[in-house]
C-alpha positions in Angstrom: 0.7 -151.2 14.5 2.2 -147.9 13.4 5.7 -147.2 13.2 7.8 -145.8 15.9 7.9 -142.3 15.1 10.3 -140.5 17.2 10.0 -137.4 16.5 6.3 -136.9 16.6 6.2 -138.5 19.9 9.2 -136.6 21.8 7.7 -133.2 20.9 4.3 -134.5 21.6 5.8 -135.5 25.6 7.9 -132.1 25.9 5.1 -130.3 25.5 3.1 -131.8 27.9 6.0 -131.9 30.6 5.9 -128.1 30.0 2.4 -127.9 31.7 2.1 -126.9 34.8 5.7 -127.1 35.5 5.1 -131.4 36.0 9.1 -131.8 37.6 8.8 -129.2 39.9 9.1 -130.8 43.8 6.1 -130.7 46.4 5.4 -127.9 48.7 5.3 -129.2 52.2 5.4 -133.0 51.2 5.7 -136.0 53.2 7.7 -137.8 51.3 11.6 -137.0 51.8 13.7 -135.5 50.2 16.5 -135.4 47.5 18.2 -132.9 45.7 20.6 -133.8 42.8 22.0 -130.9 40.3 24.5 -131.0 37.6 27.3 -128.7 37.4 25.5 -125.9 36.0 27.1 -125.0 32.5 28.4 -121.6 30.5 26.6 -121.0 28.3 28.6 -120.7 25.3 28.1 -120.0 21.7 28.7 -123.0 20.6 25.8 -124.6 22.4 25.9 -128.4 24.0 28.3 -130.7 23.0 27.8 -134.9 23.8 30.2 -134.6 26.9 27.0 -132.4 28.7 24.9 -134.9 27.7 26.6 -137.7 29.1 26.4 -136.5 32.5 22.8 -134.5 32.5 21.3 -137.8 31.6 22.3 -139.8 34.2 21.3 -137.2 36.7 18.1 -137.6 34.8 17.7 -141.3 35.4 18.1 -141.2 38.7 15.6 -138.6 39.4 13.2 -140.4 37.3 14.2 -143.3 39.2 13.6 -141.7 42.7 10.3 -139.8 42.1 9.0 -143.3 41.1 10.3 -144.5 44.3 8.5 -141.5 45.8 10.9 -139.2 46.5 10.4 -135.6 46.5 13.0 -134.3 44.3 14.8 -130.8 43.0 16.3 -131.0 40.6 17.4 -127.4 38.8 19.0 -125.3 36.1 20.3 -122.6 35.6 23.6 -120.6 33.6 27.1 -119.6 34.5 27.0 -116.9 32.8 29.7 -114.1 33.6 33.0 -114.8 32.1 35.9 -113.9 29.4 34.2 -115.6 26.3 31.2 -113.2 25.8 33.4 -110.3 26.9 36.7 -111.5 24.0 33.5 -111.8 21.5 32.2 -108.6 22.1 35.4 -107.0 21.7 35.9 -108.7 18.1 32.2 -108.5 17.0 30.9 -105.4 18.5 27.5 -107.5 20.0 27.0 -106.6 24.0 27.9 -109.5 26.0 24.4 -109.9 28.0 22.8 -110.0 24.5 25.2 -112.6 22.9 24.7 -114.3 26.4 21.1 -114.2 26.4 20.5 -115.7 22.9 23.1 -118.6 23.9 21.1 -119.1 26.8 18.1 -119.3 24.9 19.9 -122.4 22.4 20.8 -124.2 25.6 17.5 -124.5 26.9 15.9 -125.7 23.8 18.3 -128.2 24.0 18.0 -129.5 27.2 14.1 -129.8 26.6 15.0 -131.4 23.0 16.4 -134.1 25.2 14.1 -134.4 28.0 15.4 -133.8 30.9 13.1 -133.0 33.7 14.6 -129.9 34.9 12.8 -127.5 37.4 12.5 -124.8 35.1 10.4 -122.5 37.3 13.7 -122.0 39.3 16.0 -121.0 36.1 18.7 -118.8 37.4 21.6 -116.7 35.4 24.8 -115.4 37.3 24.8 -112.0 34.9 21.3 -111.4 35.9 21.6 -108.3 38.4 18.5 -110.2 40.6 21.5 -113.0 41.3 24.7 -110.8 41.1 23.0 -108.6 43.8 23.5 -111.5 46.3 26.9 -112.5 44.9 28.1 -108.8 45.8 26.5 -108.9 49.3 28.1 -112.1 49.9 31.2 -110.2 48.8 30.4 -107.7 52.0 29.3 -110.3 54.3 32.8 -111.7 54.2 34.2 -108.0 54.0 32.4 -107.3 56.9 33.9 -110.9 59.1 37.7 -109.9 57.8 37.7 -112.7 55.2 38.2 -110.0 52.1 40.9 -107.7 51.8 42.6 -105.8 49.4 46.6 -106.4 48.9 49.3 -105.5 46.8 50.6 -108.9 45.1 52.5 -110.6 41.7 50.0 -111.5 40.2 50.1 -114.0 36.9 49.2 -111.4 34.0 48.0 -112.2 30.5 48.6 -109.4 28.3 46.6 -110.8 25.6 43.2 -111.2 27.9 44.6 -108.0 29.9 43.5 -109.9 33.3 44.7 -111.4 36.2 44.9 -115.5 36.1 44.5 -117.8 39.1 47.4 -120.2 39.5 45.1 -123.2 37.9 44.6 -120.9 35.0 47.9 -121.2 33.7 49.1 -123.6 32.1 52.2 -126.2 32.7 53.7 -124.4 30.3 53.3 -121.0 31.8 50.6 -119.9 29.2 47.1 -118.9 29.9 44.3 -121.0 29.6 42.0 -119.2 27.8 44.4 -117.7 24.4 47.4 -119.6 25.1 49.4 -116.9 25.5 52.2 -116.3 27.7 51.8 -115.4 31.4 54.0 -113.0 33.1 54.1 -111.8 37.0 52.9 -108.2 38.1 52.2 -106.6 40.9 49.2 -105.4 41.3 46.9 -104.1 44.1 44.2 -107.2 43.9 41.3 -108.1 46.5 41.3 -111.7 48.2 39.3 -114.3 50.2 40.9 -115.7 53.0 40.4 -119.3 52.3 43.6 -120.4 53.8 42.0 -119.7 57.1 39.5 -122.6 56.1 42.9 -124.7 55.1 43.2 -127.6 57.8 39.0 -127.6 58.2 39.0 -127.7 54.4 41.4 -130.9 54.5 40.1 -132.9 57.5 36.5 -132.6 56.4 37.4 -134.2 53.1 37.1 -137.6 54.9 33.3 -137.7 55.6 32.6 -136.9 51.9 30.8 -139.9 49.2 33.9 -138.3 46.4 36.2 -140.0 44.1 39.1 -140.6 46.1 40.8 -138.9 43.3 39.2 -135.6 43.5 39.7 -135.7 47.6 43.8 -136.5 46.7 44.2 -133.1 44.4 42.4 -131.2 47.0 44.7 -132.3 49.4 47.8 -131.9 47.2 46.6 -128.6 46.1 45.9 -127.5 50.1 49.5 -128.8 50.6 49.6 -128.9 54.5 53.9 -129.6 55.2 54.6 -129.8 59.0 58.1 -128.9 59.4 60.4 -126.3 61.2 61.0 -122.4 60.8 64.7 -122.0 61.6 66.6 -118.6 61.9 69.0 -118.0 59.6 71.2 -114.8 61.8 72.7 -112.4 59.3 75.7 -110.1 59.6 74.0 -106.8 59.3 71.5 -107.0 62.0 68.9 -109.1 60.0 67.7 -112.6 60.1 66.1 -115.1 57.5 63.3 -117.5 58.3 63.5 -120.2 56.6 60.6 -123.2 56.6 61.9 -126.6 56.0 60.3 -130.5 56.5 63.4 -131.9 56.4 64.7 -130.0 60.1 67.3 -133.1 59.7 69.4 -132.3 57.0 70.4 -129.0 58.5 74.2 -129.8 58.6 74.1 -130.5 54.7 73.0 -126.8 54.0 75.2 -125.1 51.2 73.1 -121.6 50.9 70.2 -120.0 52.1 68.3 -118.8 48.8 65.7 -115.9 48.6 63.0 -115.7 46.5 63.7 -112.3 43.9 61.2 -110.5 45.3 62.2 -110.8 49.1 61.5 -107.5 51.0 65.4 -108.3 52.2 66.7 -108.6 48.9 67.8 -105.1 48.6 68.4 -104.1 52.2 71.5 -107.1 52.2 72.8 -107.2 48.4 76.4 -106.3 48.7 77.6 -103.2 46.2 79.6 -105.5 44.0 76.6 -107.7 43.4 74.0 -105.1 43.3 73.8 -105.1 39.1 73.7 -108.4 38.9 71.2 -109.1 41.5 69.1 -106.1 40.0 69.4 -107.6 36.0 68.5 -111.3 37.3 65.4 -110.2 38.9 64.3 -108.2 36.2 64.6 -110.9 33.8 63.1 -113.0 36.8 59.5 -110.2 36.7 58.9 -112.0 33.2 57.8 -115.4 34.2 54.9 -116.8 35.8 54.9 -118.8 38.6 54.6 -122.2 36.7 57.4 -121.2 34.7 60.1 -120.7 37.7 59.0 -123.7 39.7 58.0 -126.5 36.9 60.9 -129.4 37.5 61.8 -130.3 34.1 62.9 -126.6 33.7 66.5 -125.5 34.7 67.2 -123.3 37.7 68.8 -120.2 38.1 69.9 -117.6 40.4 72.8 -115.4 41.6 74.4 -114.7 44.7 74.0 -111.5 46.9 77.5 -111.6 48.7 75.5 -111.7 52.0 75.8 -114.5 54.5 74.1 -116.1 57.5 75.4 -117.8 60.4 74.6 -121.6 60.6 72.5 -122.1 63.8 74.7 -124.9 65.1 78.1 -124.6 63.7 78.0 -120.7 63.3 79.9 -121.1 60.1 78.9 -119.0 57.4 76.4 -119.8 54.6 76.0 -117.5 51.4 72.7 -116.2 50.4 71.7 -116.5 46.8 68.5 -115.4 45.3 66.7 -118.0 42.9 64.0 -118.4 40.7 62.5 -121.3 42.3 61.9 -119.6 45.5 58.2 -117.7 45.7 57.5 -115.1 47.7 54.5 -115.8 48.6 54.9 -119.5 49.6 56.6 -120.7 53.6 58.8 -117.5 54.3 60.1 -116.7 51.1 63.5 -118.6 51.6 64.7 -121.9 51.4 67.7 -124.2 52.5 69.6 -125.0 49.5 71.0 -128.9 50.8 72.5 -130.1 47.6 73.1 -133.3 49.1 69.2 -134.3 50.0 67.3 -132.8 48.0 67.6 -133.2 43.6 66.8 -129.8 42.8 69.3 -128.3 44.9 71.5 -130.7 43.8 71.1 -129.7 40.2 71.3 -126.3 41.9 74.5 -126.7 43.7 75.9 -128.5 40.0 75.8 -125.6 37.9 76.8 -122.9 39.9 79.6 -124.7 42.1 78.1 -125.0 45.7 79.5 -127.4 47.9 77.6 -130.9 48.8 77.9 -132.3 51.4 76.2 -135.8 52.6 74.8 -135.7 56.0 72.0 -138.9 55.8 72.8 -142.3 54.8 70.3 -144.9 53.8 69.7 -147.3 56.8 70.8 -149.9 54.3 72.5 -150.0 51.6 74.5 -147.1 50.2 73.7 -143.6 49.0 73.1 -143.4 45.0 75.5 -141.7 43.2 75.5 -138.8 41.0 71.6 -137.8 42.1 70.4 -136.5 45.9 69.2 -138.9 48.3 66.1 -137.9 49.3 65.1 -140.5 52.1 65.3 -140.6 55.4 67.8 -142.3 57.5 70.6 -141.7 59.9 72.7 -138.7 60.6 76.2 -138.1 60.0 78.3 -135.0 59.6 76.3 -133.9 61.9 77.8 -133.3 65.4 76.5 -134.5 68.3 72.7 -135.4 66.1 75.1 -137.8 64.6 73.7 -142.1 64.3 70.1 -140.7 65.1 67.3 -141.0 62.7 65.8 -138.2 60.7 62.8 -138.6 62.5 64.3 -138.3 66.4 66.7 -136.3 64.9 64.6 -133.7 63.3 62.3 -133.5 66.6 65.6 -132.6 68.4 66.9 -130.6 66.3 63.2 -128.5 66.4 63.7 -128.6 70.2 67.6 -127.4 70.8 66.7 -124.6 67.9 64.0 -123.3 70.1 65.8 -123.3 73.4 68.6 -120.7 71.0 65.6 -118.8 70.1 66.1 -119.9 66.6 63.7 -122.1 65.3 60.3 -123.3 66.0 58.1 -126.2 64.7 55.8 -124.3 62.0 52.8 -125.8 59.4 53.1 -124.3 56.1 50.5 -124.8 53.1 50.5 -124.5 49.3 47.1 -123.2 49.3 46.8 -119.2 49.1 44.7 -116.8 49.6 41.9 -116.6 46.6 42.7 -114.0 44.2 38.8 -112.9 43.2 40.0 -109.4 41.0 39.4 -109.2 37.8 40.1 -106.4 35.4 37.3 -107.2 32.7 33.9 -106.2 32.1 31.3 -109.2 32.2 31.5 -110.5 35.7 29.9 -108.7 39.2 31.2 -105.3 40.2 33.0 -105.9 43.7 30.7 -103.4 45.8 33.6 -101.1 47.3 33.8 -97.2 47.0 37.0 -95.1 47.7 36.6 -91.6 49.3 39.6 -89.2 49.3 38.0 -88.1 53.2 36.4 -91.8 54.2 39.0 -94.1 52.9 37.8 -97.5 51.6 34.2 -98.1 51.9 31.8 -101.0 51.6 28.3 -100.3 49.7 25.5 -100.0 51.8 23.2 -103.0 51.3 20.3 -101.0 50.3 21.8 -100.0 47.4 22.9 -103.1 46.2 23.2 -104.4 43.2 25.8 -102.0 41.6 25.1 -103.0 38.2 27.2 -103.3 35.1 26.8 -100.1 33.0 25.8 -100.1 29.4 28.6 -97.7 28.2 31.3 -99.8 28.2 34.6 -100.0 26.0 35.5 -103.4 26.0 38.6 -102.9 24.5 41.2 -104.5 27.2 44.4 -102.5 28.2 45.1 -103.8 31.4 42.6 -101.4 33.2 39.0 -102.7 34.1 36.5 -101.2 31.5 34.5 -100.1 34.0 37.2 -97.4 35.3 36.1 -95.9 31.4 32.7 -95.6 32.6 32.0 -92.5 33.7 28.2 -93.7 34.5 29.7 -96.2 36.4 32.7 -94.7 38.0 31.4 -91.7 40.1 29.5 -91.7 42.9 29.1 -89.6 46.3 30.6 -91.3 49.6 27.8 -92.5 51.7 29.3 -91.1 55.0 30.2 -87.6 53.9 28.6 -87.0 50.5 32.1 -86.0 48.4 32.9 -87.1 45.3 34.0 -90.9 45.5 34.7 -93.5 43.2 33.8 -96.9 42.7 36.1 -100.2 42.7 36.8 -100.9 39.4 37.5 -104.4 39.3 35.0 -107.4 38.7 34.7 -110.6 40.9 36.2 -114.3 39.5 33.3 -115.8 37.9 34.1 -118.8 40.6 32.8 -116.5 42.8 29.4 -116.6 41.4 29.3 -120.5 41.3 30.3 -120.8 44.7 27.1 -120.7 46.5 24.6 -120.9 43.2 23.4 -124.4 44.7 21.6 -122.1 47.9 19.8 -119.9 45.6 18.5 -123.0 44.2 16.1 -123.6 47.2 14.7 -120.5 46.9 15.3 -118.9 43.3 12.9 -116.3 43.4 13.7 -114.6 47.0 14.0 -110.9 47.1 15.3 -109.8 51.0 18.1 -112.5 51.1 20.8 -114.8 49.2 18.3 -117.6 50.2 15.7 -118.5 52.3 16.7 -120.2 55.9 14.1 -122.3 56.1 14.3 -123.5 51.8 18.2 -124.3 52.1 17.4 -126.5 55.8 14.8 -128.4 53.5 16.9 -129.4 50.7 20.8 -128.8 51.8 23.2 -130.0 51.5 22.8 -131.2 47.7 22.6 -135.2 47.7 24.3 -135.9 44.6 26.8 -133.5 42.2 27.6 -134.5 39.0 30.5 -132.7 36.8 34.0 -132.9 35.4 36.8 -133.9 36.8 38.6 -130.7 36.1 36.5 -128.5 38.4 38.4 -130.9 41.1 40.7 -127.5 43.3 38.8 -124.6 42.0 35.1 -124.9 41.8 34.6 -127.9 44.6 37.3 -126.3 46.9 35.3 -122.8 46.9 32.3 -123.9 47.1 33.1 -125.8 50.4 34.9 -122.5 51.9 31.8 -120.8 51.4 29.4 -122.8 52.9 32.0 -122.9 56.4 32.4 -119.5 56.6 28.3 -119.6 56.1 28.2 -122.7 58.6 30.3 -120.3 61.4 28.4 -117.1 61.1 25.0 -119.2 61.6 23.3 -118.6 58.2 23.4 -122.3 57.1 23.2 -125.5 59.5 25.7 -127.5 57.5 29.5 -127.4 56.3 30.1 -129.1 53.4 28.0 -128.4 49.9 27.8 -131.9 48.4 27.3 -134.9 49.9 27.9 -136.9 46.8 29.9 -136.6 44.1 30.3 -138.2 40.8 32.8 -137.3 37.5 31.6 -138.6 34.1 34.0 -139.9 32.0 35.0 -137.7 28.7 33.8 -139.0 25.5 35.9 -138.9 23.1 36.0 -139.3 19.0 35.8 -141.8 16.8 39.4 -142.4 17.2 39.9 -142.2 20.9 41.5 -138.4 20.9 39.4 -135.4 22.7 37.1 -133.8 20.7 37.8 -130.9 19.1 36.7 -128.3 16.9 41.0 -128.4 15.0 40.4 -132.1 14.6 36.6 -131.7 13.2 35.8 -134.7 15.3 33.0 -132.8 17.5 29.7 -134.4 17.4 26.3 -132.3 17.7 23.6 -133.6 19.6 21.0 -132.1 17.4 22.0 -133.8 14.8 21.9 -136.7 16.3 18.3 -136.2 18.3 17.4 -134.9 14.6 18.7 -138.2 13.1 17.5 -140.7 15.5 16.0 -139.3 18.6 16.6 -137.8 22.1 15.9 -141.3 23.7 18.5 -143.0 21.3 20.8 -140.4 22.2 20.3 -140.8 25.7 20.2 -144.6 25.8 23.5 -145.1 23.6 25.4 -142.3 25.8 24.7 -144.5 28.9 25.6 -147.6 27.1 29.0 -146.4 25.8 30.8 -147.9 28.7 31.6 -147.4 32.4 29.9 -143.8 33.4 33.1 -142.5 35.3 35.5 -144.1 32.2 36.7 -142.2 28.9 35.1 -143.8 26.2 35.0 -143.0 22.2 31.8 -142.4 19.9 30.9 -145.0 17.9 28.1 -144.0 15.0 27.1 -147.6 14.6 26.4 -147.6 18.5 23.6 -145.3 18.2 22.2 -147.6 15.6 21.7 -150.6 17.4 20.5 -148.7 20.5 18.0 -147.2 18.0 16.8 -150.6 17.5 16.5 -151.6 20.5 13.9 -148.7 21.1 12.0 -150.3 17.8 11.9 -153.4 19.2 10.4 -152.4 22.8 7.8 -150.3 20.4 6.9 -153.6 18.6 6.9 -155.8 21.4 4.5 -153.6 24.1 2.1 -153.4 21.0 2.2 -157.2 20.5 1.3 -158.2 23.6 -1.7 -155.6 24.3 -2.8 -156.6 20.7 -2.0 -160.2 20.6 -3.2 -160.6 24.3 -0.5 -162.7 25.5 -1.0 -164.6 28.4 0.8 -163.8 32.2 4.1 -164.4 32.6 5.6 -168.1 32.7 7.8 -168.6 35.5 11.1 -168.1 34.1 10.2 -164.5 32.4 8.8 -163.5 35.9 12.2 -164.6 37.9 14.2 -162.7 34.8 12.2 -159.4 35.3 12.7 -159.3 38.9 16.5 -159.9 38.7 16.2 -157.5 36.2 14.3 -155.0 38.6 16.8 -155.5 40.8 19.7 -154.8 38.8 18.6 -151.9 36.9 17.8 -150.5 40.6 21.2 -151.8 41.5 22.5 -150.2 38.6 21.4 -146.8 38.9 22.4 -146.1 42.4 25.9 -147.3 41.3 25.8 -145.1 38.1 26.5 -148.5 36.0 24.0 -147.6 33.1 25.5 -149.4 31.0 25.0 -152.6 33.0 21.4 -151.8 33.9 20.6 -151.3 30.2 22.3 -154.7 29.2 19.4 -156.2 32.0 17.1 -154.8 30.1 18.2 -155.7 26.5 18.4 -159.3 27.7 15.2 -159.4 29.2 13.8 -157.6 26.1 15.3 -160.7 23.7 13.4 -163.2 26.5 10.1 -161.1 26.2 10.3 -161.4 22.2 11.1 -165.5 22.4 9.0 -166.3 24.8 5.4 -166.3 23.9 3.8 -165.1 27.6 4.3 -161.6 29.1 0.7 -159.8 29.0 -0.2 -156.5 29.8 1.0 -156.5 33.4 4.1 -157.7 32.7 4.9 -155.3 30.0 4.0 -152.0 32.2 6.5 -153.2 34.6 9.0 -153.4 31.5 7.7 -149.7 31.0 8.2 -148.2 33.6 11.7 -149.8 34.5 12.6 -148.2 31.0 11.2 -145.0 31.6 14.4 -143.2 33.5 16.1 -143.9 30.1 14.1 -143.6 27.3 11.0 -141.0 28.8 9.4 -140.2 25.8 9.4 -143.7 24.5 7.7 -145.0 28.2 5.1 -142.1 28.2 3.7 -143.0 25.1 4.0 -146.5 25.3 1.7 -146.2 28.9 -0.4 -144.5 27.1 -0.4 -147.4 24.3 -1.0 -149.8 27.6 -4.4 -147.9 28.5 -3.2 -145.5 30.9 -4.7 -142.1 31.4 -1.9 -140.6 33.6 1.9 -140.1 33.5 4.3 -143.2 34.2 6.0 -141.0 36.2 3.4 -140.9 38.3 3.5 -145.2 38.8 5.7 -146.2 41.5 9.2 -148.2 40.3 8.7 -152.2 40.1 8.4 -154.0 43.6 11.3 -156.9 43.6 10.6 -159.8 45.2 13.1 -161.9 46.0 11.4 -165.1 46.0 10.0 -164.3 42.5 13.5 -164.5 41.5 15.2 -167.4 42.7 16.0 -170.1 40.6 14.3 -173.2 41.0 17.1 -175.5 40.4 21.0 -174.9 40.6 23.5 -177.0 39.2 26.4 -178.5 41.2 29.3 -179.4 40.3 30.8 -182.4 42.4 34.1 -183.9 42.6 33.9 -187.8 42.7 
């Protein structure tokens, strides 16, 4: 018997997976259907770390698993590939972001068939390539063309280093940017935006019928942010009046100030002359922080007052306006109740700057604490004739007496806001809109889409796009009068691009459309996602607004892009801390298929612990996994050479438990459990002296979703001509596996 020679044998198997593209699905097949795909990656220069692995493997057992069960599968890959990275490289080393892009792209895929996944590689797709981007920008027009994109003036989180526009999950709790760490600052800035808040209460209630972490489903909801509540009218004494949206309608009589967010439009219409400097320096100094910044709770508030007042609805007393910090423009109406009494952030408020507070819930038993807000509900007092009720009843009458003054109304308010797609960098898809001094603002015909990137580009960021530097790029004629025009300048958010790549899947190669009708009915929606955690608001919440406003216009039959999703778990280094290049703890999966093998690598990654759990690297790990793979290699040879005899009854009942567990196991994405089934019936095989040929092809095959190269060779070994993959998984019989005696304990 020869050795186990990894190496020899895993290129020996990639190359023949390579023929005839052998993981490509059936055309027109009986057999039904299931599409899994992995969160597709950026391709970056520093190639594939251990965390991608973790999660493109298990994928990769259980379509392994399910073509044996004779599914018909898809399975695909493809590159993210527009984004700041390759753009801040080319600016510091002078090499063309699609050529830097290309030759990472080109180390990723040697990777991922140096481990043995059985990608789809006939349907390889790239954002950046103008064959994909030309859909992404008629998309773009599609929702144009239904009102959902717009163009608006807006503050805007800036980062001057990047010279770019952030979203607000781009910045940082600490009111830096994501990407360089540097600070964020608000700008105003004329911007184009999705309407995805129109998609806001479909986009929560649909979250229900969805197979996702429950965690996932909570930040999406938190991040939509519905807040039922009451819009009551604050009347000023200069012929104005202030909207202000609250949830707690019942702690009206408590309210010390109504306080504006800097920016509000009425700002400088009711800022008395004695307060007009001081207004005017706070909210300068206010321009200078980002969103984050002004609103993060462990900071301290600010703000000053305007010397204007408002009436109170009920009491008609009046109640100073102040402008603060906290308050955003763009979220409810701009202004808020400052109740210093109910609520800990006014009261912090109302502390440092000498507001009244005044108590008008108590706790429905007990007292109220002291020194802090209360924030429950309970029952009114202070609070005239509302007085004894409970915030609830009270609140609803309250709604109701305010709209019979004309002065309030119950209102729905969410934190979610429109998505912000500009960018003002080079290496993402030109947003197809054209400006005509005579026409106005145009969209760009379809027929001459894609507007591709130009080639002479300075990269060099100064806070305008690059491409308003191209003069290839930047003039054009107006399609409706033929004068001089000019294109948009700005690039789309690369989430843009990943928000409807899972379509183009179905149909990769189709020229007259985003994607074929009848492909995406065959295989959407996607059956199974797998990707981190940290793609929970952005990515998985516009990737579900696309495919409703595609589900309402008729091009799709289906609202919701994945059926199924699943995070893996981060793994860590040696020590438990998050590996990093600073800390020199990252680990290289070429060294480590170089040093023992992809199907080691594979195997120990799954056996590491709970899929969806952080767990660390272990070196010695990978070693006893790799003997484990030496041991099946010496044990399938023993018994075709030492022609053991058929299974005894006790190693048959242990491999169909064990069939049914590593089944078991794989739909649950327990790997590590499934692989334990198969060590122990491994160590059962070696002791006991039965388990022929037959038996040992069904030990094969139920390792084959793990280690592939390992089974391919070793059914080969067994006298088979063709592929295991082409075997059907191990039939468990239940009967097979019952135990033949069970002990009892009895109580005498």
């Amino acid at each position: 018997m020869s050795k186990y020679d990894f190496k020899s044998i895993e290129k020996k198997w990639q190359a023949e997976w390579s023929k005839e593209n052998f993981f490509g699905p059936e055309e027109n097949s009986s057999k039904k259907n299931f599409y899994v795909l992995d969160m597709f990656p950026y391709p970056s220069g520093n190639g594939l770390h251990v965390g991608h692995v973790e999660g493109y493997t298990a994928t990769d057992i259980v379509v392994r698993k399910r073509r044996l069960e004779s599914w018909n599968v898809l399975h695909p890959m493809g590159w993210d590939a527009f984004g700041l990275p390759a753009e801040n490289y080319a600016i510091k080393t002078g090499v063309h972001p699609a050529e830097s892009t290309a030759k990472n792209i080109e180390n990723y895929r040697r990777q991922l068939k140096s481990l043995g996944f059985s990608y789809d590689w006939s349907r390889e797709i790239s954002t950046a390539d103008p064959a994909y981007y030309r859909w992404t920008q008629w998309l773009f027009l599609f929702l144009y063309k239904n009102g959902l994109a717009y163009k608006g003036k807006a503050p805007v989180n800036w980062c001057d280093s990047c010279a770019t526009v952030l979203a607000n999950e781009q910045v940082l709790s600490d009111g830096t940017c994501e990407r360089c760490q540097s600070e964020v600052r608000q700008k105003d800035l004329e911007q184009w935006f999705f309407r995805v808040t129109n998609y806001a209460d479909r986009l929560l209630e649909d979250l229900a019928e969805l197979d996702w972490p429950e965690k996932i489903k909570a930040m999406q909801v938190n991040w939509i942010g519905r807040s039922v509540g009451v819009e009551i009218i604050f009347v000023g004494e200069k012929d104005f009046s202030i909207p202000v949206f609250t949830t707690r309608a019942d702690t009206l009589f408590g309210v010390s100030a109504v306080v504006l967010a800097p920016e509000h439009p009425l700002v400088q219409k009711i800022t008395t002359p004695e307060q007009r400097q001081v207004v005017e320096d706070y909210i300068k100094k206010t321009r200078g922080k980002s969103e984050l910044e002004r609103t993060g709770t462990e900071l301290e508030k600010s703000g000053v007052p305007t010397g204007a007042t408002v009436q109170h609805p009920f009491t008609g007393k009046e109640v100073p306006i102040w402008i603060a910090d906290y308050v955003l423009v763009n979220y409810g109406t701009g202004a808020v109740m400052c109740v210093p009494a109910h609520d800990q952030r006014d009261y912090e408020f109302a502390g440092k700057y000498g507001l009244p507070c005044l108590p008008v819930i108590r706790p429905e038993n007990g007292e109220a604490p002291i020194g802090q807000a209360f924030t429950e509900k309970g029952r009114l007092f202070n609070s005239e004739h509302f007085d004894g009720l409970h915030s609830t009843e009270a609140s609803n009458r309250i709604a109701a007496e305010l709209g019979k003054k004309n002065l309030g109304q119950p209102d729905v308010k969410y934190h979610l806001r429109d998505w912000l797609i500009s960018r003002q960098r080079y290496w993402g898809a030109p947003i197809p809109i054209l400006y005509c001094d005579q026409c106005g603002e145009l969209p760009v015909p379809e027929e001459q889409l894609p507007v591709l990137l130009p080639t002479d580009v300075d990269f060099r960021p100064t806070g305008e796009s690059p491409l308003a530097r191209s003069e290839s790029f930047h003039a054009v004629n107006c399609p409706e009068c033929g004068a001089a025009a000019r294109r948009e300048s700005d690039t789309m958010d690369t989430f843009v691009d990943s928000s409807w790549y899972f379509l183009r899947f179905c149909s990769p190669h189709e020229g007259e459309r985003p994607f074929s009708s009848h492909a995406v009915a065959e295989w959407c929606p996607v059956d199974l996602y797998v990707g981190g955690e940290e793609h929970a608001v952005l990515h998985l919440l516009y990737a579900r607004f696309f495919t409703k406003v595609l589900f309402d216009h008729g091009l799709i039959a289906f609202a919701e892009p994945f059926k199924r999703l699943v995070n893996p778990g981060l793994v860590l280094g040696e020590n438990s801390e998050k590996m990093s290049k600073s800390r020199g703890n990252v680990v290289n999966p070429d060294d480590v298929v170089g040093e023992f093998g992809a199907d080691a690598l594979r195997l120990y990654e799954m056996f590491m612990g709970d899929f969806m759990d952080a767990k660390p690297w272990d070196p010695q790990g990978i070693n006893g996994v790799a003997r484990f793979l030496d041991r099946v290699w010496s044990t399938v040879h023993d018994a075709v050479h030492q022609e053991r005899p058929e299974a005894d009854t006790e190693l048959t009942r242990l491999l169909h438990k064990t069939i049914r567990k590593v089944g078991d196991d794989i739909e649950a994405f327990k790997f590590n459990t499934a692989i334990s089934a198969l060590m122990i019936l491994l160590n059962e095989w070696t002791k006991n002296k039965t388990g022929d040929k037959a038996f040992a092809s069904q030990v094969v095959i139920l390792l084959a979703p793990f280690a592939p190269h390992l089974a391919e060779e070793l059914w080969h070994v067994l006298g088979n001509e063709q592929s295991v993959f082409l075997e059907s998984w191990p039939e468990y019989r239940a009967d097979l596996a019952r135990d033949e005696t069970v002990e009892v304990i009895v109580q005498v």
